[in-house]
N, C-alpha and C positions, 0 to 999 in steps of 0.2 A: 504494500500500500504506500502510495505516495506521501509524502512529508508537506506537512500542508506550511507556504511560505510566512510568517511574519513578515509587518511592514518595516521598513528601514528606518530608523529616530536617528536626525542628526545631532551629534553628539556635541552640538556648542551648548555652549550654560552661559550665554550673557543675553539674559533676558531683559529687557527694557520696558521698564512702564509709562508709559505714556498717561499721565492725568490730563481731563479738560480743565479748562480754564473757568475760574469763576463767573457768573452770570455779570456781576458787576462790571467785570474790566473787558468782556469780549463788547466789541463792536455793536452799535446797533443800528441793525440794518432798517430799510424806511419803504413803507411797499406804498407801490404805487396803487392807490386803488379809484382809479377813475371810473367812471362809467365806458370809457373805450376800452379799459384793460380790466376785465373783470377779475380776481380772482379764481384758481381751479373750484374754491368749494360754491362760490357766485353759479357759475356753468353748471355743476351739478345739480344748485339744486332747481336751476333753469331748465333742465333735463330731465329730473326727478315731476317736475310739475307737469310737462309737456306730456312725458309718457303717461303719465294720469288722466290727464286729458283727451289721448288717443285710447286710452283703455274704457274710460266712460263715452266716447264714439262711437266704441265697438260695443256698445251697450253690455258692461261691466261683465263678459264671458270672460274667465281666465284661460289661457293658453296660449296668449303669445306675447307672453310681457319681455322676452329678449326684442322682439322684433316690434315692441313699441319703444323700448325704451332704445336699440338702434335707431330708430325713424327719427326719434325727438334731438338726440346725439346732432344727426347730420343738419335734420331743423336749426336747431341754435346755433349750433358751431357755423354755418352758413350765414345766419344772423349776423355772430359775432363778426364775419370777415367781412360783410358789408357794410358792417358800420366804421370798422376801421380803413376803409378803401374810400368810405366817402369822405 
């Protein structure tokens, strides 16, 4: 019967720990939140409400909440480019 292989450990021991930085002294960063640049969770839940909307269209049957919630996706996200191109 074959010798079953262990994995190879490289044999350095200088292990380094890496701490984060205090919340105080890191940088803070400044988001932009316009009405042109929505936030990812803005779009969601622009999305979350559309496929809602397509599901009570389809008069409230469950069974194709991926391909509402795609439908509403491509909706918005098409919104959003239109508004930024104008």
């Amino acid at each position: 019967m074959a010798k079953a292989k262990t994995p190879r450990v490289s044999k350095s021991t200088s292990n380094q720990v890496i701490t984060m930085p205090e919340t105080s002294s890191a940088p803070q960063l400044k988001k932009n939140l316009s009405p042109a640049n929505p936030t990812p969770i803005d779009l969601e839940a622009q999305i979350r409400q559309r496929a809602f909307e397509l599901y009570q269209e389809r008069g409230n049957t469950p069974g194709d909440e991926n391909e509402d919630w795609l439908r509403a996706e491509r909706e918005v996200l098409a919104r959003q480019n239109q508004k930024q191109t104008a």
